[in-house]
ZADO-1210 file (C-alpha; in nm, 4 decimals, padded with zeros to 6 digits):
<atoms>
<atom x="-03.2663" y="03.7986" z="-01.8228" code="UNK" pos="1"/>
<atom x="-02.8676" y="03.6991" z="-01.8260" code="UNK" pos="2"/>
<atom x="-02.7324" y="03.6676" z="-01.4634" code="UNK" pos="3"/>
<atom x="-02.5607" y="03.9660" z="-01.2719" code="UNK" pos="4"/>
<atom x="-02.2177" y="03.9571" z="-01.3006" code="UNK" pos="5"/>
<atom x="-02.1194" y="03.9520" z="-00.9380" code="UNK" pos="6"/>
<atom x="-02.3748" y="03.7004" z="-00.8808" code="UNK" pos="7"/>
<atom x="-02.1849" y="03.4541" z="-01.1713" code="UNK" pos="8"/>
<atom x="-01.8218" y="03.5767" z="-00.9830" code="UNK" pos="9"/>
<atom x="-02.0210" y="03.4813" z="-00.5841" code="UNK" pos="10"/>
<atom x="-02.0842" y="03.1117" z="-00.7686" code="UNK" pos="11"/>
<atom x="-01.7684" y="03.0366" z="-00.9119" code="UNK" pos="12"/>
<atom x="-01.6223" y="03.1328" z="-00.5323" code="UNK" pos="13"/>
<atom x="-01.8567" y="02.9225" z="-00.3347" code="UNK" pos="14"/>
<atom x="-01.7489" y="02.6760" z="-00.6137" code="UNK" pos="15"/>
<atom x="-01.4025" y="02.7251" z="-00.5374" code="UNK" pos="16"/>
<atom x="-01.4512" y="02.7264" z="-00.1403" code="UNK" pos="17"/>
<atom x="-01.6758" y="02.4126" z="-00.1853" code="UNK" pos="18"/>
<atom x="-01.3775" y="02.2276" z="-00.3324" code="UNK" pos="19"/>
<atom x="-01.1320" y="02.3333" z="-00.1075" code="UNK" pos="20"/>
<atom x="-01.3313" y="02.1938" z="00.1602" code="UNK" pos="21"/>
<atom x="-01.3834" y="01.8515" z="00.0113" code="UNK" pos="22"/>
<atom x="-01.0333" y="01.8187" z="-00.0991" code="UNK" pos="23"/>
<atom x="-00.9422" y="01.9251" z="00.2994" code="UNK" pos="24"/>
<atom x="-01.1800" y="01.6904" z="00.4546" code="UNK" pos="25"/>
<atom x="-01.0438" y="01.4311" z="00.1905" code="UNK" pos="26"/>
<atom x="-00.6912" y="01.4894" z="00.3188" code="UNK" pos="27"/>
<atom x="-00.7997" y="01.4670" z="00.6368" code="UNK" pos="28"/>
<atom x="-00.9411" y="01.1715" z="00.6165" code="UNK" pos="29"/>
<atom x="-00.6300" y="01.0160" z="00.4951" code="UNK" pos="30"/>
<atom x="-00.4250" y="01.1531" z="00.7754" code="UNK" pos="31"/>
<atom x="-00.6617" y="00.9581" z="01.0273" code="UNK" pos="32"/>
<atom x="-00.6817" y="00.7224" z="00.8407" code="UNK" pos="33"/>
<atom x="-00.2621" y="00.6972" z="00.8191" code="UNK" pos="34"/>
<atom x="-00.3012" y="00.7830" z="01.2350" code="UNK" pos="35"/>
<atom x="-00.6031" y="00.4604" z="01.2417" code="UNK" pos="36"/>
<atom x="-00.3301" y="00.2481" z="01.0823" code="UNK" pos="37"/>
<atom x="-00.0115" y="00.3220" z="01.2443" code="UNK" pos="38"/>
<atom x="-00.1964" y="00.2754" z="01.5977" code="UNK" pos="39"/>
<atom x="-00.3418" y="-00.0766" z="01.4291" code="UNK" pos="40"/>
<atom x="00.0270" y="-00.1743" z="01.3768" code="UNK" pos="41"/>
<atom x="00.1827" y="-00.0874" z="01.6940" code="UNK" pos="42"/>
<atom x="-00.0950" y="-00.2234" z="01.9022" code="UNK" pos="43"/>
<atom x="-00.0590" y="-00.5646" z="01.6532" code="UNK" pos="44"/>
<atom x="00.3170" y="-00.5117" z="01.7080" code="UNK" pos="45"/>
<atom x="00.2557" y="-00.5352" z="02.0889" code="UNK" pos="46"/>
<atom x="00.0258" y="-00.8093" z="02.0991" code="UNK" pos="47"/>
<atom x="00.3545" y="-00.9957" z="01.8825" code="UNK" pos="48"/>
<atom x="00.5939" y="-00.9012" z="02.1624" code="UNK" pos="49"/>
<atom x="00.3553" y="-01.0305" z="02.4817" code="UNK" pos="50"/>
<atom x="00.2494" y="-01.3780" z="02.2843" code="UNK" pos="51"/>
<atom x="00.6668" y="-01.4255" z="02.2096" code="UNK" pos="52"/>
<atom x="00.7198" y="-01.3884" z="02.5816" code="UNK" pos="53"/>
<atom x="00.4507" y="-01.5912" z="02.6482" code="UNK" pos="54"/>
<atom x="00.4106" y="-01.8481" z="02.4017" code="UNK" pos="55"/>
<atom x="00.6740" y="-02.1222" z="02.3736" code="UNK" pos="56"/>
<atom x="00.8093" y="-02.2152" z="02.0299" code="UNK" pos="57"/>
<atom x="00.5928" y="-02.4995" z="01.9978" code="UNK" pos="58"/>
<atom x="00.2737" y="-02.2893" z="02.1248" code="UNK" pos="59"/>
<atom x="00.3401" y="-02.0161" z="01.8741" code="UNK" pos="60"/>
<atom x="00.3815" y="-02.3138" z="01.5964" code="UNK" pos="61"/>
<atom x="00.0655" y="-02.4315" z="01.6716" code="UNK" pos="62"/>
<atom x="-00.1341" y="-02.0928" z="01.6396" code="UNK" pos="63"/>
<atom x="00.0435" y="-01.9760" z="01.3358" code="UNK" pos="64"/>
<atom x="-00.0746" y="-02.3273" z="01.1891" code="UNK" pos="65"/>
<atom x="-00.4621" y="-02.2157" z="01.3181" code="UNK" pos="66"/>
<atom x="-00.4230" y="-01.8718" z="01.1727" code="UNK" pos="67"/>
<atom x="-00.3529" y="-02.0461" z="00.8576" code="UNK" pos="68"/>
<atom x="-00.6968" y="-02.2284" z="00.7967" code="UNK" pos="69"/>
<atom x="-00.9052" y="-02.0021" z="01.0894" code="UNK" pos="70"/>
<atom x="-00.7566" y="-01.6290" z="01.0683" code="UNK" pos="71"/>
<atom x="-01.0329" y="-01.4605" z="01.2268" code="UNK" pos="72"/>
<atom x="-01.0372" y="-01.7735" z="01.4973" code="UNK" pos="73"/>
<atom x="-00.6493" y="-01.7382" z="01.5610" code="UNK" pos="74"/>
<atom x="-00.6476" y="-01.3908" z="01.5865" code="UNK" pos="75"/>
<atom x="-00.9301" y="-01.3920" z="01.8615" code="UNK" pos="76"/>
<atom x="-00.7019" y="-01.6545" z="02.0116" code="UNK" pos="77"/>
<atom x="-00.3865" y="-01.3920" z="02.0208" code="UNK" pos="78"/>
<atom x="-00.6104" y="-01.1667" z="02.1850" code="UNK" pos="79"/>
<atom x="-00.7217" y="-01.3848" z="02.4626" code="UNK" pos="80"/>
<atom x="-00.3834" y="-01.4784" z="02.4903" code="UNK" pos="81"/>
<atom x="-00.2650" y="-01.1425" z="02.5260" code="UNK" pos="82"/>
<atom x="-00.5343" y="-01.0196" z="02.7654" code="UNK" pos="83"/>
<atom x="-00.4112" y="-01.3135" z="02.9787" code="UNK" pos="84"/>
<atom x="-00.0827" y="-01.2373" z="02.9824" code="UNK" pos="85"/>
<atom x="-00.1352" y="-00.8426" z="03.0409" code="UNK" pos="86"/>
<atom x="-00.3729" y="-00.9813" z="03.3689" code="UNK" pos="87"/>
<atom x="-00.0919" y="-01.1630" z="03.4967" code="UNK" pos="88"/>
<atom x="-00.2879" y="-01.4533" z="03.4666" code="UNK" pos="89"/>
<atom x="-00.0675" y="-01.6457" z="03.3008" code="UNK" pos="90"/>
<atom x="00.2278" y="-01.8241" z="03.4956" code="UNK" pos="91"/>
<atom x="00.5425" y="-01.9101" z="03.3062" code="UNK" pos="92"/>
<atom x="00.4878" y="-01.9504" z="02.9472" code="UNK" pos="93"/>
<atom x="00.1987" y="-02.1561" z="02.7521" code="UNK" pos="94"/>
<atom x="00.3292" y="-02.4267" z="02.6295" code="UNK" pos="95"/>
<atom x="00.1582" y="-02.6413" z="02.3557" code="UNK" pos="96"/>
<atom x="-00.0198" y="-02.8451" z="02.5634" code="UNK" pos="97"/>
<atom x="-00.1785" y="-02.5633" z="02.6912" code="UNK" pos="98"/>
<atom x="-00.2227" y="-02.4114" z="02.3952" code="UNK" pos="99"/>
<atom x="-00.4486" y="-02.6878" z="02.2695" code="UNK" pos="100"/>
<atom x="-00.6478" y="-02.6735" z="02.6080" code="UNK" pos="101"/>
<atom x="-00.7165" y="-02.2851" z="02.5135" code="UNK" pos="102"/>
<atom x="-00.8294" y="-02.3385" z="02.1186" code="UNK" pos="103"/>
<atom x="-01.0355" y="-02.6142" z="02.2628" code="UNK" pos="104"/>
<atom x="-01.2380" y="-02.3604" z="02.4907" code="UNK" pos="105"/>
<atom x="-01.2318" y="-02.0865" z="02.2813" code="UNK" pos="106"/>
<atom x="-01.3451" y="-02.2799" z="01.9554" code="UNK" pos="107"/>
<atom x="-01.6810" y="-02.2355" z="01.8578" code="UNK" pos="108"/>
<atom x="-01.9741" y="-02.4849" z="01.9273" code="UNK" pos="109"/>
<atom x="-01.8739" y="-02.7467" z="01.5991" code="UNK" pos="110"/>
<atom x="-02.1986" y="-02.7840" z="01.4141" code="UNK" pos="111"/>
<atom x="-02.2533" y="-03.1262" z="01.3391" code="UNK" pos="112"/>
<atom x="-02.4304" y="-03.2309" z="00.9825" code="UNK" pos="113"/>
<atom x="-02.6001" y="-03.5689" z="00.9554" code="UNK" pos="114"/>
<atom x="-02.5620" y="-03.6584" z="00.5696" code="UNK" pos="115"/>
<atom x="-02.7607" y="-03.9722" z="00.4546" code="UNK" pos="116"/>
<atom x="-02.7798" y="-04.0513" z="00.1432" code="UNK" pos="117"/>
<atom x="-03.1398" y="-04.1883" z="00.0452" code="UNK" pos="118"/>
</atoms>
């Protein structure tokens, strides 16, 4: 028993509609993705404005040196920094001296190893 032909023609719609939705949600997805990234830079791109303000030469030296061996530990440091700053809790600008003082607190417990060699 072969299948009704309007049943076959229902299929192939609810085929069709099926893969208009996917490639929709798809393209959707993009576009928040596109909106998830743009905010990502201008929030990055603000956080870059408050620690040049903030941050003397020297200061900003120093952390782009830490986010070159401890990315994930300088950028937690830019935060903090920023958060600071945005508080008004910082007066003046931090200047490298400070800036050592703050990766000093915010740096994790160091884990010491004993190695002896038997």
């Amino acid at each position: 028993m072969s299948g009704n032909p309007d049943d076959e023609r229902l299929e192939e719609l609810r085929e069709q509609k099926r893969q208009e939705l996917q490639e929709r949600a798809q393209q959707g997805g993009g576009d928040a993705q596109q909106q998830q990234e743009a905010a990502r830079e201008q929030a990055e791109a603000q956080q870059e404005a408050v620690l040049k303000q903030h941050l003397t030469d020297d200061a900003r030296q120093r952390l782009n040196a830490v986010e070159m061996s401890k990315p994930q530990f300088a950028k937690k440091v830019k935060q903090q920094v920023a958060a600071l700053a945005q508080s008004g809790r910082v007066q003046g600008r931090i200047d490298e001296e400070q800036m050592k003082e703050l990766l000093r607190e915010l740096q994790p417990d160091q884990k010491s190893f004993d190695i002896h060699h038997r």
